[in-house]
ZATORZA-908642 format. One record per residue (C-alpha): z, x, y. Coordinates in steps of 0.02 Angstrom, whole numbers, padded with zeros to 5 digits, always signed. Example, Ala and Ser with C-alpha at 12.3 -4.5 7.8 and 13.67 -1.06 7.14 Angstrom:
! residues 2
+00390+00615-00225/+00357+00684-00053/
END
This chain:
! residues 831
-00412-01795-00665/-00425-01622-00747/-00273-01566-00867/-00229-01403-00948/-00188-01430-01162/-00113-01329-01303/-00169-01362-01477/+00003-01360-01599/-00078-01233-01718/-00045-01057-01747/-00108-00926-01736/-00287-01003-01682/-00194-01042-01525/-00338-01121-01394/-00319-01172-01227/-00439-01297-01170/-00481-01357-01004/-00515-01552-01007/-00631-01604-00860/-00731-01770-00834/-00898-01678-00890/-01084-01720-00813/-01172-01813-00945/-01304-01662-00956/-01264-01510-01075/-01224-01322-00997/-01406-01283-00995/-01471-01413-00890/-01348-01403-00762/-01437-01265-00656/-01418-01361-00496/-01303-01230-00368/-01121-01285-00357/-01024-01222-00191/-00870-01122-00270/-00703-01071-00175/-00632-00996-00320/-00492-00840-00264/-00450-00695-00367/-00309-00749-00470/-00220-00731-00658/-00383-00791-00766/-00321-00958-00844/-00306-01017-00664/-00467-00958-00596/-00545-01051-00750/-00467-01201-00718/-00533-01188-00552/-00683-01165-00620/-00687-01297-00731/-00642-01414-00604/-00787-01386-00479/-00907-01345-00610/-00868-01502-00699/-00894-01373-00889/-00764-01365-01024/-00708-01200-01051/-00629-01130-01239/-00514-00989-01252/-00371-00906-01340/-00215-00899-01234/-00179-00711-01304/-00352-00675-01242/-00338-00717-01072/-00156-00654-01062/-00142-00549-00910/-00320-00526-00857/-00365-00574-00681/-00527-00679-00631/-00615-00604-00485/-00651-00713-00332/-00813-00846-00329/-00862-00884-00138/-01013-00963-00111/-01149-01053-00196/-01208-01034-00380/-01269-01105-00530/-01102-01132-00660/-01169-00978-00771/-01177-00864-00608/-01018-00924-00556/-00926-00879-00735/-01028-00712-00741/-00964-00663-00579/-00776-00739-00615/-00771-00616-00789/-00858-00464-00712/-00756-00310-00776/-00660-00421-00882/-00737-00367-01063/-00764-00561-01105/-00914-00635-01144/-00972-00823-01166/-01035-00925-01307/-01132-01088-01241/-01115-01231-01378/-01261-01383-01373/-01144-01470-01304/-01106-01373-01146/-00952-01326-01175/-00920-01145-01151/-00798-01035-01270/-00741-00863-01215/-00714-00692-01315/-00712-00510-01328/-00884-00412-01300/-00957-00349-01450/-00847-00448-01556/-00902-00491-01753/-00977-00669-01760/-00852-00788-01806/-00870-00931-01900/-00932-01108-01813/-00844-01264-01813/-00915-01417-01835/-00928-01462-01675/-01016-01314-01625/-00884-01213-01543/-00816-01049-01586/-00628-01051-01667/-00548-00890-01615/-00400-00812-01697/-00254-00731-01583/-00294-00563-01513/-00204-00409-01425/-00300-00372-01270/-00299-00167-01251/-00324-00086-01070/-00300-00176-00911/-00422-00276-00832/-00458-00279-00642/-00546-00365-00507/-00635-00307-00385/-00563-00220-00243/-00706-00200-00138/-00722-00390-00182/-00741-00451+00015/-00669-00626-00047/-00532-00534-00133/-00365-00565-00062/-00265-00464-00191/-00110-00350-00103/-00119-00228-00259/-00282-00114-00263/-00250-00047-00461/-00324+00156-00385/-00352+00255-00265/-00496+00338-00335/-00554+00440-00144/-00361+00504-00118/-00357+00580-00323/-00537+00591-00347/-00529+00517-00515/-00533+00364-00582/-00360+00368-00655/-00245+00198-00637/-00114+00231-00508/+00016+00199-00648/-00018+00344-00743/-00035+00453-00609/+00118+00574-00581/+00113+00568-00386/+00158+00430-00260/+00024+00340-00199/+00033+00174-00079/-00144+00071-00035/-00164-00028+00103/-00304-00171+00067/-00425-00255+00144/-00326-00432+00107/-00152-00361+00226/-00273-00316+00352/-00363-00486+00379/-00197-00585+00358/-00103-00466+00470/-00253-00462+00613/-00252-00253+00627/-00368-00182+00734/-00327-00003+00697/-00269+00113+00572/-00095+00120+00657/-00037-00072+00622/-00092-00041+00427/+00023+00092+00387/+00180-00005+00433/+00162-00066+00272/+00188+00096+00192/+00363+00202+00182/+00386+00349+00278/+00248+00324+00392/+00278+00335+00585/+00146+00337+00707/+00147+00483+00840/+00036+00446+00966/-00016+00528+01116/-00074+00457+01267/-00075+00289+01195/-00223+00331+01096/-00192+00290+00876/-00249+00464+00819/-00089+00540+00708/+00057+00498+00611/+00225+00574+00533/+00234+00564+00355/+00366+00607+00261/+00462+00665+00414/+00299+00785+00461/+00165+00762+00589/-00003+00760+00520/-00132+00743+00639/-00310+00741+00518/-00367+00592+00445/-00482+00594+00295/-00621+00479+00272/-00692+00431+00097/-00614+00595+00041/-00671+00722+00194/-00579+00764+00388/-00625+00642+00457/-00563+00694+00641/-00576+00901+00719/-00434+01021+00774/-00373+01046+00953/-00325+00959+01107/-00346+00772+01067/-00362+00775+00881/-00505+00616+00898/-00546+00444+00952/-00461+00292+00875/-00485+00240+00701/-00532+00075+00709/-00496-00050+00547/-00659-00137+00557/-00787-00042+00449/-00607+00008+00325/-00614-00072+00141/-00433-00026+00132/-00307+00142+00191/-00246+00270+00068/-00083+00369+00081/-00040+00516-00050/+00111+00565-00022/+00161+00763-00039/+00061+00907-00033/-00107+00866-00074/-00202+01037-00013/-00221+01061-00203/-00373+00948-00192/-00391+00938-00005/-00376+01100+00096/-00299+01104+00264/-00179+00934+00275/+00012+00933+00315/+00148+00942+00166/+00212+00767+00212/+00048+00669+00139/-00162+00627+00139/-00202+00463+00253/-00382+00429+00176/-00484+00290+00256/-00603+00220+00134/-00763+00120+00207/-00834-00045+00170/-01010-00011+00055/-01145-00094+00016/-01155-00218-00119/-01286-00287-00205/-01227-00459-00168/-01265-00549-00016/-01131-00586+00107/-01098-00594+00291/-00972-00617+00406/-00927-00644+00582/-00749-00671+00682/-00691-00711+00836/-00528-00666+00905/-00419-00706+01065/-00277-00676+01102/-00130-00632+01254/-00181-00505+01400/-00350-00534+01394/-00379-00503+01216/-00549-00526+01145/-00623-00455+00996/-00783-00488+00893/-00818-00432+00727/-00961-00427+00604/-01015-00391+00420/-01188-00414+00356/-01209-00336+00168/-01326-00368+00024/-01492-00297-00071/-01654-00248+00006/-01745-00232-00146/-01789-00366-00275/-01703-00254-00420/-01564-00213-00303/-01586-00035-00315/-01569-00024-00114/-01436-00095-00024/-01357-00103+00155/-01218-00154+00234/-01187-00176+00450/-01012-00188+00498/-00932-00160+00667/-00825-00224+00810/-00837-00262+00990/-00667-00279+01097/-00613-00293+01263/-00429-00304+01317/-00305-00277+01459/-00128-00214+01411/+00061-00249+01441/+00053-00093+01516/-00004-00101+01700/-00177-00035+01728/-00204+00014+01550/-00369-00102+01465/-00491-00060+01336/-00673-00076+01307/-00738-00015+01125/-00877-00033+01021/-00894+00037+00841/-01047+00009+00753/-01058+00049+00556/-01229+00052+00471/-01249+00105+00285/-01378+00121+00143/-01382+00163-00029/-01494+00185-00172/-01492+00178-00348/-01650+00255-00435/-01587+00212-00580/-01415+00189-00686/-01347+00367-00693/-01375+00413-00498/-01322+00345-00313/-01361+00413-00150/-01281+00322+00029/-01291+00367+00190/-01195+00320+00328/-01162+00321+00525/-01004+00268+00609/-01015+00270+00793/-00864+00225+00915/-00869+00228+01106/-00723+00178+01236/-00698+00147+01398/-00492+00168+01424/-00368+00214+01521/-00243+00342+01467/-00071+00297+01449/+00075+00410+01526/+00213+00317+01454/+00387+00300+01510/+00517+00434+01525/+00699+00452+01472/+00836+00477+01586/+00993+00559+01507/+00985+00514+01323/+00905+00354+01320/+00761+00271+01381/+00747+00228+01572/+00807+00067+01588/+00661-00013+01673/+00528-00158+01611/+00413-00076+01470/+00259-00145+01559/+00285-00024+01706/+00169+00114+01712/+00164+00261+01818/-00009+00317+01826/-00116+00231+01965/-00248+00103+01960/-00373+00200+02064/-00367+00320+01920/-00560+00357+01863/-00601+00265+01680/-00560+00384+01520/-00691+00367+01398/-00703+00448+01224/-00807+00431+01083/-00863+00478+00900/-01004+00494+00772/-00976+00533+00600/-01129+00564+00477/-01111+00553+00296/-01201+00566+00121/-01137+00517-00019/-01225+00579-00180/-01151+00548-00382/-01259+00586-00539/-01173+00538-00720/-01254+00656-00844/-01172+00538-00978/-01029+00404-00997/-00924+00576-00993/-00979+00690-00841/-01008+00661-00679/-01060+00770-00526/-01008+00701-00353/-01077+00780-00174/-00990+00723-00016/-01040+00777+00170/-00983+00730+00338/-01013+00782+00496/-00921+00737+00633/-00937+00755+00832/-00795+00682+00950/-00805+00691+01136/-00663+00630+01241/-00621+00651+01440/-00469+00606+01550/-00437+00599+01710/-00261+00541+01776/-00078+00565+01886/+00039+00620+01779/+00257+00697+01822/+00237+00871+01879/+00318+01014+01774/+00214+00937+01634/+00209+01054+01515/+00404+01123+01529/+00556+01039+01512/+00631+01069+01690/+00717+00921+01793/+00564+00827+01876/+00671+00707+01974/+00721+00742+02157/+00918+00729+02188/+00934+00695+02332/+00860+00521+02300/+00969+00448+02175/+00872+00521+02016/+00761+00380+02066/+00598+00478+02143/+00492+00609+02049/+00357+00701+02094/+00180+00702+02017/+00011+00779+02006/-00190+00762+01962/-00234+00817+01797/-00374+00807+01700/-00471+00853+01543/-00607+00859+01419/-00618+00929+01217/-00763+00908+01141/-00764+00929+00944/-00868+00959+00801/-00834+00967+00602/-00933+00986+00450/-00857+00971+00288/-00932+00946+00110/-00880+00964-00052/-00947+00963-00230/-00845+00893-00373/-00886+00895-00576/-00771+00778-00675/-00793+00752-00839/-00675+00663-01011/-00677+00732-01166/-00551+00752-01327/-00481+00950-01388/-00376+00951-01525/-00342+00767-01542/-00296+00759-01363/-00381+00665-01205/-00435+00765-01054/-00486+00722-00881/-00540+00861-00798/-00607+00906-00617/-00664+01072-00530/-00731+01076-00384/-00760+01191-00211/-00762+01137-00029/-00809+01200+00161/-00763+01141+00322/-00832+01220+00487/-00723+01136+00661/-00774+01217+00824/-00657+01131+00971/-00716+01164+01162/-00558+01111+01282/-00579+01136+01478/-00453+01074+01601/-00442+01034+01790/-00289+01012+01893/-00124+01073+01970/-00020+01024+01795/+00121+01121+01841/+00167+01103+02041/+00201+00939+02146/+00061+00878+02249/+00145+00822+02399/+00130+00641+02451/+00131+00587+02254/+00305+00581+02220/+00340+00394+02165/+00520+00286+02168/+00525+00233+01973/+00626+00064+02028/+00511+00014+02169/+00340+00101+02144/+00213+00103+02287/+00028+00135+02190/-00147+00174+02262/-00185+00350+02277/-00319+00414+02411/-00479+00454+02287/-00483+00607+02404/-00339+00669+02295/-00420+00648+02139/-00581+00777+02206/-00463+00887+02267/-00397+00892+02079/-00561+00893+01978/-00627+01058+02082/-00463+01154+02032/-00468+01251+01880/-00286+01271+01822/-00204+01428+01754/-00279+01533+01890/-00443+01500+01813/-00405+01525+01627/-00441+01349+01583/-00581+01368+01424/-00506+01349+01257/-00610+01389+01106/-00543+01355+00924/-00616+01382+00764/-00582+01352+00603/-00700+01392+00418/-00631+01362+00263/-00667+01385+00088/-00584+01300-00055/-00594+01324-00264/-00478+01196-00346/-00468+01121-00513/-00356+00995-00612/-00339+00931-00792/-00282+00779-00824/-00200+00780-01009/-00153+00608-01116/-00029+00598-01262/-00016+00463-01377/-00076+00354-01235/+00117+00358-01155/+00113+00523-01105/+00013+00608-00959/+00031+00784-00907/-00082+00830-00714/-00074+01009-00663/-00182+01088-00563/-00223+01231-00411/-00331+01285-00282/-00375+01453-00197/-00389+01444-00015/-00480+01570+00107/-00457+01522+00292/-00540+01597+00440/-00432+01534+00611/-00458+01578+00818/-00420+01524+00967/-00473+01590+01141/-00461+01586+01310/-00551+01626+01461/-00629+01553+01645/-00757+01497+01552/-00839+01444+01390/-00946+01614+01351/-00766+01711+01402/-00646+01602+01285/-00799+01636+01145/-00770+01825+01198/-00615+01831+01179/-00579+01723+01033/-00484+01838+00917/-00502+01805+00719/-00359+01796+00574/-00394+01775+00395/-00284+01698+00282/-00289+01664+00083/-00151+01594-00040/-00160+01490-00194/-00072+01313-00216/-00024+01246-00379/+00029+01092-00424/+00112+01025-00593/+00162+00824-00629/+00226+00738-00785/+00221+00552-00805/+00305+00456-00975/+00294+00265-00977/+00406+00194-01119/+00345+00042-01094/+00168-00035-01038/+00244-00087-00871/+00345+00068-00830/+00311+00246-00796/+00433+00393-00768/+00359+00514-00658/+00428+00696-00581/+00318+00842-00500/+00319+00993-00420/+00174+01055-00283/+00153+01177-00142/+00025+01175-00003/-00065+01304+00111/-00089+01289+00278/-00174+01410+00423/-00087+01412+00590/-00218+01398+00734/-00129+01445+00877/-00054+01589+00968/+00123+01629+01041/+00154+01675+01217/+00138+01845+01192/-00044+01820+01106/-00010+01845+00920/-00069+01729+00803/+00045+01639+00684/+00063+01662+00473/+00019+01504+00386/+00123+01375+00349/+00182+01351+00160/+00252+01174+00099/+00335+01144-00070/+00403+00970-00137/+00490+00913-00290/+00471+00712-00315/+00542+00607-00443/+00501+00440-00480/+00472+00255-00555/+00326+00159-00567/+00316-00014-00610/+00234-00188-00666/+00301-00343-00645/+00267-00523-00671/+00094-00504-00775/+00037-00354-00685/+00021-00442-00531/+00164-00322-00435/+00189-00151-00426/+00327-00044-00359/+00364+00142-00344/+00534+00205-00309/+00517+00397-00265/+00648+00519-00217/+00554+00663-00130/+00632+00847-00055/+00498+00945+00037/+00509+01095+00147/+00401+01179+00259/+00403+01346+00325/+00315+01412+00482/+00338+01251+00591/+00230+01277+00716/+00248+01184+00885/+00234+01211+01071/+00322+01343+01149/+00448+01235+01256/+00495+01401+01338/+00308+01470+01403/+00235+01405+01563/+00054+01402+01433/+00028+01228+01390/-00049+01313+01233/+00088+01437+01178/+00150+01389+01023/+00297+01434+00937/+00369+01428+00737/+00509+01326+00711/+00544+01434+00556/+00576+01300+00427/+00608+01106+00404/+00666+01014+00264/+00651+00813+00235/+00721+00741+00080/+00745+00553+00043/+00726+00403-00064/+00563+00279-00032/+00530+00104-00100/+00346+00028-00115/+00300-00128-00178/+00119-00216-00163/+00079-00375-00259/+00092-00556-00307/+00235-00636-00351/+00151-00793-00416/-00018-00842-00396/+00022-00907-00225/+00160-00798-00158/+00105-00613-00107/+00186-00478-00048/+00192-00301+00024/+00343-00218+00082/+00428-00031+00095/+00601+00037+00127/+00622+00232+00155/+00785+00334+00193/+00733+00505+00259/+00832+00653+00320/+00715+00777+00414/+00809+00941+00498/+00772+01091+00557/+00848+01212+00463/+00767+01372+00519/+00751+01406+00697/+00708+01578+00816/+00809+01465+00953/+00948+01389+00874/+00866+01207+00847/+00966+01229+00661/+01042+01072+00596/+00940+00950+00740/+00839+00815+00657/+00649+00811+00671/+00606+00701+00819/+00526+00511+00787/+00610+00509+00614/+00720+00356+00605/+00851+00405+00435/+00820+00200+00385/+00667+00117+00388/+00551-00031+00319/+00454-00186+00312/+00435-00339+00220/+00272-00457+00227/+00261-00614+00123/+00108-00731+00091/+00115-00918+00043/-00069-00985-00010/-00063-01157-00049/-00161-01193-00198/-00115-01336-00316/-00068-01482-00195/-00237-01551-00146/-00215-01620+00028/-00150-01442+00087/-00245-01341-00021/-00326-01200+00101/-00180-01187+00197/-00080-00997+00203/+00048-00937+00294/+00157-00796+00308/+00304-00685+00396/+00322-00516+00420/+00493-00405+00477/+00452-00233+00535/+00609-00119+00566/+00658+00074+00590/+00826+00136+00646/+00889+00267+00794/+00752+00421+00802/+00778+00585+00918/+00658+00580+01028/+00618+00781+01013/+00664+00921+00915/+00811+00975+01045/+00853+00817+01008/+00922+00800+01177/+00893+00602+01204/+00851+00456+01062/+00744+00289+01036/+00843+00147+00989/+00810+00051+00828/+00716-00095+00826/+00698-00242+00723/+00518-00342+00749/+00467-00509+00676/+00291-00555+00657/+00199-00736+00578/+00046-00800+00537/-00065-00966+00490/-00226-00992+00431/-00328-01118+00367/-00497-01123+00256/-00630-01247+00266/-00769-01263+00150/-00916-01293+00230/-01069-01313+00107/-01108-01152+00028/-00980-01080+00160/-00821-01052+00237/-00733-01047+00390/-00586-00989+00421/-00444-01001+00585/-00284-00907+00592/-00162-00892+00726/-00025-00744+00729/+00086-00693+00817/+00159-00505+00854/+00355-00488+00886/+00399-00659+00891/+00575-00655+00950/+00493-00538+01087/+00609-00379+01065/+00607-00206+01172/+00591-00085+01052/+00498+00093+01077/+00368+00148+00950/+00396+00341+00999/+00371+00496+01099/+00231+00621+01129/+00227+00774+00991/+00189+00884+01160/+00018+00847+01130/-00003+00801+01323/+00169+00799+01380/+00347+00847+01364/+00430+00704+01239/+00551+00669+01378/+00414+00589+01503/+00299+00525+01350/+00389+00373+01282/+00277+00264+01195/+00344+00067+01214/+00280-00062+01070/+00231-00225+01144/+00308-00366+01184/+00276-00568+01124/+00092-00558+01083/-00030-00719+01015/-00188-00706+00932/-00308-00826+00864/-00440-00814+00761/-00575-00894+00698/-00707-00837+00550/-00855-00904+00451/-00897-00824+00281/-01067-00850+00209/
END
C-alpha cells in the first residue's frame, strides 16, 4: 500500500513517496511498464508514478509547489516515463545506487550527499510558471496557458492586456463536438449565425464575423456562402481574441479573431481511432495516426480526419462528409522547421430553409418540419486548404516565421425555397387563413479562392534596463469569389404554394429543369468579387519590474475591393469596378498584476475594414472603422489550475454594411451607419481540484443601432440575446480504486430573448439547454480504450439557435431551430 510522508524538519522539508520497491535498483529495471498517468498538479502525477513504477521518488515540497506533471499514456521504461512526466518542468533527476530517484532544479550547484546516497535539498522558490503540454493528445487540461497563433507571440495569456478565451482539445472530446459551432458555446459573447444550416459564421461581441482564421491565416473566402463547414476533427483546440484584432490580422470584424489551430505532428508515436453513434442515424468515424519517420526524428507526420454520415431532425435534411488531414514536418536541425499541410473536406447535404415567423414569434409548428422537398437534387460543397509553415531562430532571441495558405472552396445548391425571397413583403396568401404560401426553384453555385501569407520577425531583447518583445511583420491576401445563380427567386411558381399545417411534398423533377435553365435577374446572374490586401504592422511588447506590461502597436492597411456583375463570367470581370482604400489602426494595452495570480488590464484599439459591396444605385461603400475600449481582470486560482477573465468591453462600428432590405438586388447592400455593443463578460477555464474541471462563461451585451439612413436608431442588433452563458463541469474519478477511470459530467447552455433582425420586427425566445456525459477508461496493455455516452438537451427543450444574416434569405423565413433530445455513444482506443 503506497503512502505519501512529511519529514518534521525545516527547512530541508522532503516529501517522499513510500512504495513496496522491486528488489532490483533504478538501473536494472529497464523492463517497459504500461503508464496511465493524466496531466495533473506534480506531487500527484509522481505518486502516480511511483505507484506503477514501483521507484521511490525524493523531493522538496517548495519545489514541486505548483508545477504540473504532463500526461504518461502508454508503455515505457520508468526513466522514459519520468522524462516525459517533467518535460518543460526545469527539474532534473539524480538516480542514487539504490534506485531511488531525487528531484531538483536544472543546472543547480551539487549539493552535498547523504549517507544513504540521496540528495538533501534545502527549500526553494520556484520562479516562472511551468506548463504541460497543450498539444499533449493525452492531455485533458481545460486551461491552455497561450494562445500563441491568435497574438503571435509566445506571451502567457496573463500578461497579455487583451481578452483571450481557448477552447481545448480536452472540452471537445468530453463534450463530443463535431464542428467548430458546438466549441464556442463555451466562450462569452459568441453566437452562431448560420445560414442555410451550414456552421460557417458567428456574432461576436454583438457583430457578425463571417472569416475564420486558421493557424493564424483566412481560413475561408469572401462572397455568397462564406465556406464549407469547419469540422473539429483535425482542431488541437479554437482561439477567440476578442476586439479589434486587424492590428495584427487585416480584414476581420471589430467584435473578435476565431483562430482554429490544427493538430501537428509530434515526434512521439500515437494513434487513435473512434467510433460514434448516435440518434437519427448518426454515425461518425474518426482517426489520428502521428509520430516520427526518421530515426533522429527530424521528420514527422501526422493523419487525422473524419468520416460521418447522418440524417437530421429536420425532414429531408442528412449529411455525408469526409475531411481528410495529412501533415509533415521537418527539422534539419535545432534552429529551423518547415510543415506542410492539406486539409480536404467534401459533403454531400441538403440545404436547410428553416422555419419562418409569423407575427413576432416563431410559427408555432414542430421544429422538425421542413419546407423544402425531398425530391430536391443533393447539395454538395467542398474545400482544400494548402499550407506551409516555415520558422528559423537565428538565436534564443530572434525568430523569423513564414506562413502560407491557400484555399479553394466550391459549393452548389439546388432547392424550393418562399417566394419574395430576397424582400420582406407578405409571402402568405390571405385568403387561406395565413396558412398557405407560395414558393419557388432556386439555385446556386460560388466558387472561391484565397491566398494569404505572411512573414513575421520577433525577437526579445533588454534597452535601458527594460524587457522588450517585439514583432514586425507584413501580410497579403488575394480572394477571387465567382457566384452564378439559376431560378425565379423573386415570383411564385404556380402549383408550389404549400399549407404550413398540413404540407403535401413531392415536386414534379420537371419543375426543378424548368428552374436550372432560367438565369434570374433578366440574365444578370455572374457575380465577381475581389479582394488584395497589403498589410505592415508591428507591436512591442514592454516589461517593468516583471509586474508591469505595456503592448502597443499598429498596422497600415492598403485594400484593393470589386464586385461585378454581368450575364456572364467574362461580363461581371468587365464590369467589375475597383476602389482603393488605406487607413492605419493602432492599438495601445496596459496590464499591472499586483499579485502573481492577478492582472489588471485596460486597452484601447481601432480596426480597418474595406466594404465589398455596392448599393442599389451602384456605388461602392467607405470602409468600415471599429474602435473599443476594454477593461479588465485576469486571474489564478487554486494553484494555477483556474483562470478567469472578467472584461467590460464598449465597441462601435461605423459603416454597418448589410443588405439593402429595400432593393429588389439580392446583392444591394446598404450602411447601417453605426452600431454600438457594450457589456460585461465572464470566462473561466480550469480545474478546480485535480478531479473536478471546469469551463464556463456569462456575458451581458447591449448591441443597438444607433446610426441609421432608415430610422433602425435605438433597435437592437438581431441574434444578440442581452444575457447569456454556460457552465460545464467534469468529475474524473481518481483516488478510489474500484472506480478509478470513471468521468462524468453536466453541462447548462443558456441565452435569453434575441430580435430576430435588425427591424427587429419579431424575436427568438430564450432557451435554457441541459447536456451530460459518461465515460469510462480501460487499460488495455500498453493501451487504452475508452466509451462515453452523452447526451444533447436532456430535458428535450424547443429552443431556436437563430435567424439568417440575409445571407440566403430574409431573417423572417430563415429560422434556424437547435435540436431536440439527442444520444450519442462513443467508443475509442488510444495506442
Amino acid at each position: 500500500m503506497s503512502q505519501r510522508t512529511l519529514p518534521p524538519f525545516n527547512p530541508f522539508c522532503l516529501t517522499v513517496f513510500a512504495v513496496a520497491m522491486s528488489a532490483s535498483p533504478w538501473c536494472a529495471a529497464e523492463s517497459a511498464i504500461d503508464f496511465a498517468i493524466p496531466a495533473a498538479p506534480l506531487a500527484d502525477a509522481l505518486l502516480q508514478f511511483s505507484e506503477t513504477s514501483g521507484t521511490k521518488v525524493f523531493f522538496s515540497s517548495q519545489l514541486a509547489g505548483k508545477l504540473r506533471g504532463n500526461a504518461v499514456q502508454g508503455r515505457f521504461t520508468p526513466q522514459q516515463a519520468l522524462d516525459k512526466l517533467l518535460s518543460g518542468s526545469g527539474l532534473t533527476t539524480q538516480t542514487a545506487a539504490d534506485g531511488t530517484v531525487t528531484l531538483e532544479k536544472s543546472a543547480k550547484p551539487t549539493e552535498p550527499q547523504s549517507a544513504a546516497g540521496t540528495t538533501t535539498l534545502p527549500s526553494v522558490t520556484v520562479l516562472g510558471k511551468t506548463l504541460s503540454d497543450p498539444n499533449d493528445p493525452y492531455n485533458s487540461d481545460y486551461r491552455p496557458p497561450n494562445a500563441s497563433a491568435a497574438t503571435k507571440t509566445d506571451t502567457p495569456i496573463m500578461d497579455t492586456p487583451v481578452s483571450i478565451q481557448v477552447v481545448p482539445r480536452a472540452v471537445m472530446n468530453d463534450q463530443k463536438t463535431t464542428t467548430i459551432k458546438d466549441a464556442l458555446e463555451n466562450v462569452s459573447s459568441i453566437r452562431p449565425q448560420s445560414s442555410l444550416g451550414l456552421s460557417n459564421a458567428y456574432i461576436v461581441r454583438g457583430f457578425r464575423n463571417g472569416r475564420v482564421y486558421r493557424n493564424g491565416l483566412v481560413a475561408n473566402g469572401l462572397g455568397i456562402g462564406e465556406g464549407a463547414q469547419f469540422d473539429s476533427a483535425n482542431l488541437e483546440r479554437v482561439e477567440v481574441l476578442k476586439g479589434p484584432a486587424a492590428v495584427l490580422f487585416g480584414r476581420i470584424e471589430p467584435g473578435g479573431l476565431i483562430n482554429l489551430v490544427t493538430k501537428k505532428p509530434r515526434d512521439e508515436a500515437y494513434y487513435s481511432v473512434e467510433q460514434r453513434f448516435g440518434a437519427y442515424d448518426f454515425y461518425r468515424t474518426e482517426w489520428d495516426a502521428t509520430g516520427p519517420l526518421t530515426g533522429d526524428k527530424s521528420l514527422s507526420y501526422r493523419f487525422s480526419g473524419a468520416y460521418q454520415n447522418n440524417k437530421s431532425f429536420r425532414d429531408f435534411n442528412f449529411n455525408d462528409r469526409v475531411l481528410v488531414n495529412p501533415s509533415v514536418t521537418w527539422r534539419p536541425s535545432d534552429a529551423t522547421e518547415m510543415s506542410l499541410e492539406l486539409e480536404a473536406l467534401h459533403e454531400d447535404y441538403q440545404v436547410d430553409r428553416g422555419l419562418f415567423a409569423i407575427g413576432n414569434r416563431p410559427a408555432p409548428i414542430p421544429v422538425s418540419r421542413s419546407f423544402i422537398d425531398p425530391n430536391d437534387p443533393v447539395d454538395t460543397n467542398s474545400k482544400v486548404n494548402l499550407g506551409f509553415n516555415l520558422s528559423h531562430a537565428f538565436n534564443d532571441k530572434w525568430t523569423l516565421r513564414n506562413r502560407f495558405l491557400a484555399s479553394f472552396i466550391y459549393d452548389k445548391n439546388t432547392s424550393v425555397k418562399p417566394a419574395n425571397g430576397f424582400t420582406v413583403e407578405q409571402f402568405f396568401d390571405p385568403s387561406t387563413g395565413n396558412r398557405r404560401y407560395a414558393r419557388n426553384i432556386f439555385s446556386q453555385t460560388s466558387d472561391n479562392e484565397t491566398y494569404t501569407t505572411n512573414l513575421d520577425l520577433t525577437g526579445k531583447f533588454k534597452l535601458l534596463g527594460v524587457n522588450h518583445q517585439t514583432l514586425i511583420g507584413v501580410d497579403y491576401l488575394r480572394a477571387v469569389g465567382r457566384y452564378e445563380f439559376y431560378g425565379n427567386y423573386q415570383d411564385p411558381v404556380p402549383g408550389l404554394d404549400i399549407d404550413i399545417y398540413n404540407p403535401q411534398y413531392g415536386i414534379d423533377p420537371s419543375y426543378y429543369a424548368n428552374a436550372l435553365a432560367t438565369p434570374s435577374d433578366d440574365g444578370a446572374n455572374h457575380y465577381l468579387f475581389r479582394d488584395d490586401w497589403y498589410g505592415a504592422y508591428f507591436q512591442d511588447h514592454i516589461t517593468l519590474w516583471d509586474k508591469v506590461h505595456i503592448l502597443g502597436g499598429g498596422r497600415y492597411d492598403w485594400a484593393r475591393t470589386g464586385l461585378g456583375i454581368g450575364n456572364s463570367a467574362s461580363a461581371a470581370d468587365a464590369a467589375l469596378p475597383s476602389r482603393r482604400d488605406e487607413g492605419f489602426s493602432p492599438r495601445v494595452g496596459v496590464l499591472y498584476q499586483p499579485w502573481a495570480w492577478a492582472s489588471i488590464y485596460g486597452n484601447w484599439t481601432t480596426s480597418f475594414g474595406a466594404n465589398n459591396g455596392i448599393t442599389a444605385s451602384g456605388a461602392t461603400i467607405n470602409p468600415e472603422i471599429g474602435e473599443q475600449y476594454e477593461a479588465g481582470v485576469k486571474t489564478e486560482f487554486f494553484d494555477q489550475r483556474l483562470s478567469t477573465t472578467l472584461a467590460y468591453y464598449h465597441l462601435t462600428k461605423e459603416n454597418l454594411m448589410t443588405r439593402d432590405f429595400n432593393s429588389p438586388d439580392p446583392f444591394a447592400s446598404a450602411a447601417i451607419g453605426k452600431a454600438r455593443s457594450q457589456g460585461i463578460e465572464l470566462d473561466m477555464a480550469g480545474r478546480l481540484t485535480d478531479e473536478i474541471s471546469i469551463i464556463g462563461n456569462y456575458a451581458f451585451t447591449d448591441a443597438r443601432i444607433t446610426k441609421d439612413f432608415s430610422g433602425l436608431q435605438g433597435n437592437r442588433l438581431n441574434n444578440v440575446p442581452e444575457h447569456s452563458g454556460s457552465l460545464w463541469l467534469k468529475y474524473d474519478i481518481h483516488h478510489y480504486e474500484p472506480l478509478n477511470g470513471l468521468s462524468f459530467g453536466l453541462g447548462m447552455f443558456a441565452a435569453g430573448q434575441r430580435q430576430g433582425d435588425n427591424d427587429n420586427t419579431f424575436a427568438l425566445p430564450g432557451y435554457a439547454r441541459l447536456d451530460a456525459f459518461a465515460s469510462y477508461t480501460y487499460q488495455l496493455g500498453k493501451s487504452r480504450l475508452i466509451t462515453q455516452f452523452n447526451i444533447r438537451n436532456l430535458l428535450d427543450k424547443t429552443y431556436y439557435e437563430s435567424t439568417d444574416p440575409f445571407q440566403n434569405a430574409p431573417p423572417r423565413v430563415g429560422i434556424y431551430p437547435g435540436a431536440p433530445l439527442t444520444a450519442m455513444g462513443t467508443v475509442r482506443l488510444e495506442f
